[in-house]
C-alpha positions in Angstrom: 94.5 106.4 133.1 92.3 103.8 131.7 91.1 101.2 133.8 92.6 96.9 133.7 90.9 94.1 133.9 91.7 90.6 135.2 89.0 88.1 134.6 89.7 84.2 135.3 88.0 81.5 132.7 85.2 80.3 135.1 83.9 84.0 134.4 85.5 85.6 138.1 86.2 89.4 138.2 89.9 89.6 140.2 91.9 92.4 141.5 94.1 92.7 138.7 97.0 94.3 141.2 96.6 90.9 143.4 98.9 87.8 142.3 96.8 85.4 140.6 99.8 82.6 139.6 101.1 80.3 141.6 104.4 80.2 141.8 105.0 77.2 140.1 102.4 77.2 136.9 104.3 76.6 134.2 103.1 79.5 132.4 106.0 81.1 134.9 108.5 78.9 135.1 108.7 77.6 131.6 106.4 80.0 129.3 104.3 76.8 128.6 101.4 77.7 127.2 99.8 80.1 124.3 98.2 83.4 124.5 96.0 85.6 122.1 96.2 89.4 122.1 93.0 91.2 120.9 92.3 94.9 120.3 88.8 95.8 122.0 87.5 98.7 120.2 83.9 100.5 120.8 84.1 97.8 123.4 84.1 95.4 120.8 86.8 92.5 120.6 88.1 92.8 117.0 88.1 89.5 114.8 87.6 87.8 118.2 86.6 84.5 116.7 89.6 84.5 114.6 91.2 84.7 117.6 89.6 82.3 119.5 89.8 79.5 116.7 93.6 80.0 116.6 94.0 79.9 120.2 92.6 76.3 120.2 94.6 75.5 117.2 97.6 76.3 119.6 96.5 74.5 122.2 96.2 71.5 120.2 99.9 72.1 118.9 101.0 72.1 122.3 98.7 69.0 123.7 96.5 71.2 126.0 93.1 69.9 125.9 91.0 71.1 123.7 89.0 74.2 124.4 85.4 75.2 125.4 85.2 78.2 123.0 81.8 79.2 125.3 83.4 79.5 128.0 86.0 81.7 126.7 83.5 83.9 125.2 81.8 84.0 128.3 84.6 85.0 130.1 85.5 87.8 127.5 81.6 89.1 127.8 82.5 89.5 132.2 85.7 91.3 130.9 84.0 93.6 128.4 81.0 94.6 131.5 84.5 95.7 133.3 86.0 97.5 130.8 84.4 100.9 131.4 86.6 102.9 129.0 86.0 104.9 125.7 89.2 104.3 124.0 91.0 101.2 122.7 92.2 98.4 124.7 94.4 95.4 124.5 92.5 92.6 125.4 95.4 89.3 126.1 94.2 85.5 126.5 96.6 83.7 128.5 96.2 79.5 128.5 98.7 77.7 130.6 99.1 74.2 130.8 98.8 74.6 135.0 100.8 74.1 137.8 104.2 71.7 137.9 102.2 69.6 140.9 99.4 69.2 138.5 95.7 69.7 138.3 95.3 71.0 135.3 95.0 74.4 133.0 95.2 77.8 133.9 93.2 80.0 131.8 92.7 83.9 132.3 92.1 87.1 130.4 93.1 90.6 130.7 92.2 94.1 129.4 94.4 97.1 129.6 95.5 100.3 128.0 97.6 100.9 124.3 100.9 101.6 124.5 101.4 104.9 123.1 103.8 103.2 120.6 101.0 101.8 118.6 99.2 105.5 118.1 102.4 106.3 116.4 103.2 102.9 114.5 99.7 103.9 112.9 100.5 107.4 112.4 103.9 107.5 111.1 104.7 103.9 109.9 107.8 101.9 111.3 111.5 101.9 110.8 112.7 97.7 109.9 115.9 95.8 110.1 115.5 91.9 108.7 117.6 89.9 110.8 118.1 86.1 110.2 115.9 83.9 112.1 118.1 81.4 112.0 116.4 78.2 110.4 115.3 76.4 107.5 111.4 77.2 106.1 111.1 73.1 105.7 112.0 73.0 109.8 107.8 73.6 111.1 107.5 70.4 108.3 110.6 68.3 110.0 110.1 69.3 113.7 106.7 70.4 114.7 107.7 70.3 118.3 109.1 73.7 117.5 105.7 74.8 117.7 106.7 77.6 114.7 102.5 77.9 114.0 101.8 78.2 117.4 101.6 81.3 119.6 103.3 80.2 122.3 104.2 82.0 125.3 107.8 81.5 124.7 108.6 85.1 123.5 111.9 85.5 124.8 113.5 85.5 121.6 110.9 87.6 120.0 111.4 90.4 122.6 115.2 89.8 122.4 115.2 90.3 118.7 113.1 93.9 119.1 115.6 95.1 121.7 118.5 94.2 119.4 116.6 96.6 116.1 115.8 99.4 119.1 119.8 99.0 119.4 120.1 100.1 115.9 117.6 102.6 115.8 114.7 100.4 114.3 111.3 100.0 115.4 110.8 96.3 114.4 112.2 92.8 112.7 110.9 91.1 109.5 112.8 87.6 110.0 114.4 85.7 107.2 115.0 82.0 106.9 118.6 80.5 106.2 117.8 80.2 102.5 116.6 84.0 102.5 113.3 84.1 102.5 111.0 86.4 104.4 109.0 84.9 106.9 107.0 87.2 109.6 107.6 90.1 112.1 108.7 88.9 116.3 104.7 90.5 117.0 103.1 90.7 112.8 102.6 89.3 109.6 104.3 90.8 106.3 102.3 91.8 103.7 103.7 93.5 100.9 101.2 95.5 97.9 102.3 95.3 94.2 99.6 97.6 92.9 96.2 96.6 94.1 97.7 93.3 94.7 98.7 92.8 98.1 101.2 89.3 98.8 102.0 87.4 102.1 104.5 84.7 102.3 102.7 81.1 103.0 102.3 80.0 106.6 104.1 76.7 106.1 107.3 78.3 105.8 106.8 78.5 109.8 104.8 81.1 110.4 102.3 81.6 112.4 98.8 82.6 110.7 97.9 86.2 110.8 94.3 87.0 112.0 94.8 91.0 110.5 96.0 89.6 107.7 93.3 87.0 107.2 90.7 89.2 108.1 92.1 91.9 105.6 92.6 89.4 103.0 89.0 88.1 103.4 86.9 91.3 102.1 90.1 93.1 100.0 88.1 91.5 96.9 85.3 93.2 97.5 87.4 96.4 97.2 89.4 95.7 94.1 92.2 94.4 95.7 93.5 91.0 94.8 95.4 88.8 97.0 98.2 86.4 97.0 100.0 84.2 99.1 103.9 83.5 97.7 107.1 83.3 99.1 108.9 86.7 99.2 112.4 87.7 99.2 114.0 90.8 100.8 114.3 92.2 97.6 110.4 91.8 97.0 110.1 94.5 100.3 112.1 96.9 98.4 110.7 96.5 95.0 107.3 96.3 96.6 104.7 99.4 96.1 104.4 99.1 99.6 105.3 97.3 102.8 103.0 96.4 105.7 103.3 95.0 109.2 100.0 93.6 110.5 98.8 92.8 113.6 95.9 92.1 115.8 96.8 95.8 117.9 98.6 98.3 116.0 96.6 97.0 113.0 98.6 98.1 110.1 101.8 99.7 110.5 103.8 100.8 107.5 107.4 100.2 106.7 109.0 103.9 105.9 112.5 102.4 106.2 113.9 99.0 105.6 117.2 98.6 107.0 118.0 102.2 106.7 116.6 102.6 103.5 113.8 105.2 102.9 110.8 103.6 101.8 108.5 106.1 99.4 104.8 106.2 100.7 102.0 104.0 99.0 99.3 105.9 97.1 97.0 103.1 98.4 98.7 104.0 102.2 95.5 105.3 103.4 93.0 103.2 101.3 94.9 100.3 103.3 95.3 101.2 106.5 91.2 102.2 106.4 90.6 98.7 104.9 92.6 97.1 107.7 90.3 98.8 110.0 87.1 97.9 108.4 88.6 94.1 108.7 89.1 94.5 111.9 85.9 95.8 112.7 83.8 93.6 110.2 85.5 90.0 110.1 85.3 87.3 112.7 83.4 89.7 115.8 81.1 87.2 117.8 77.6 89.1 118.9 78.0 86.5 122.2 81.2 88.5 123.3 79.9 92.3 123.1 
C-alpha cells in the first residue's frame, strides 16, 4: 500500500490518521473553501504552477486573501520528501476560509494513492451520459456568486451527479446548459478532436478552466495539432473524430460510449493520450517544488 501524506501550509509533517479540523472550520460545515488536485508523478507535481495560479484565482472568487504562492510550494516540497513511493500519487490542496469563531484560513495538502479507476479510465476509455446541468451559460456573467469558475469545495452535486450515471451504468457526466450546450465533466474538461484539430467549449459559459487541457493545448502546435475554443453541442461529441475527458489525474480518458452509444476509436487515440502526458509532464512543473 502506498504511503499518505498530510502536510499543513506552515510546512508541518502530521499524522495523516490524526484529526486535523476543527470541528467547526467551515471547510466542514459549509464546504467553504477551494481545493486543487495534482497528480505527482516521478515525484514530480504535474503542471503544478497551473495549479497553483488557479487555486489563487479561486481564492480571489471566493474573497479568501490572496495567496503566498512560496509558501505553498514550500509546503508541497515537505510533502514530496514524505512521499517515499515509486508510483503515482494524487496530490490535493485544500484552502479553507477557517474556523466559524474566526482567526483565519486553513490551508493543508495531502498525498495519497490512485484509485484503481483511473488505471482503467486510461486503459479502456469511459462510458458517458450528458445530463442537464440545469442553468443558463450567461448565469457565471449574471451571478458570479455562483462561483461556476471556481473550484470550490462544494462538490455535492458533482458527486451526486456521478452516482446518478454509475446508476445507469455510466462512468461519467458531460453537463449541458438549458439552451443545450456542452459545458464540462462533474471532475474534467471536454475536448473533442475533428482531425488534428482538437475543440473545447469556452470557459465563460461557466466552466471552470482546465489545467490538462491548457497544458495540452499549449505545445499541441508544436505537434501538428491545431486548437480551438468554440461552443459545442451534443451532436458535435457524436460527429466528433474523437471525444476526450481531461483532467489533472486520470489525464486523458476517452469516451467509448456516449449515452449508450458506441463511440469508434480515434486513429490519433494513442498520439493523444501520449501528448497529454508529455503536457503533463512538460508544462507548468516548478523546479522549487521537486
Amino acid at each position: 500500500m502506498a504511503p499518505r501524506v498530510l502536510v499543513t501550509l506552515d510546512g508541518k509533517v502530521h499524522d495523516p490518521d490524526v484529526p486535523l479540523l476543527y470541528a467547526d472550520d467551515l471547510a466542514a460545515v459549509r464546504g467553504d473553501g477551494v481545493f486543487e488536485t495534482v497528480l505527482v508523478r516521478g515525484g514530480t507535481p504535474c503542471t503544478i504552477e497551473l495549479h497553483l495560479e488557479r487555486l489563487n484565482s479561486s481564492a480571489a472568487a471566493m474573497d479568501l486573501p490572496e495567496q503566498d504562492l512560496d509558501r505553498w510550494r514550500a509546503a508541497v516540497g515537505a510533502a514530496l520528501a514524505e512521499w517515499d513511493f515509486d508510483g503515482e500519487g494524487l496530490m490535493r490542496l485544500v484552502l479553507s476560509r477557517g474556523r466559524e469563531i474566526g482567526g483565519g484560513p486553513t490551508g493543508y495538502l495531502t498525498i495519497g494513492p490512485i484509485d484503481e479507476r483511473v488505471a482503467a479510465a486510461r486503459r479502456d476509455g469511459i462510458a458517458v451520459v450528458t445530463l442537464p446541468r440545469g442553468f443558463s451559460v450567461d448565469l457565471a456573467a449574471l451571478a458570479p456568486w455562483q462561483l461556476l469558475g471556481a473550484k470550490t469545495l462544494s462538490y455535492a452535486t458533482n458527486m451526486a451527479a456521478l452516482r446518478h450515471a454509475n446508476s445507469l451504468g455510466a462512468d461519467d457526466v458531460i453537463f449541458t446548459s438549458s439552451e443545450g450546450l456542452v459545458l464540462e465533466g462533474p471532475r474534467s474538461t471536454v475536448v473533442i478532436a475533428r482531425g488534428r484539430t482538437l475543440i473545447t467549449p469556452p470557459v465563460d459559459q461557466g466552466i471552470l478552466p482546465g489545467t490538462t487541457q491548457r497544458a495540452l493545448f499549449e505545445i499541441a502546435g508544436e505537434h501538428r495539432f491545431r486548437t480551438e475554443v468554440a461552443p459545442l453541442r451534443p451532436a458535435d461529441l457524436i460527429l466528433a473524430d474523437g471525444v476526450w475527458l481531461l483532467s489533472s489525474v486520470t489525464l486523458a480518458a476517452r469516451v467509448r460510449a456516449l449515452n449508450g452509444r458506441v463511440m469508434a476509436v480515434p486513429e490519433i487515440a494513442e498520439e493523444l493520450s501520449a501528448l497529454v502526458d508529455l503536457s503533463a509532464e512538460t508544462v507548468g512543473v516548478s523546479p522549487g517544488a521537486v
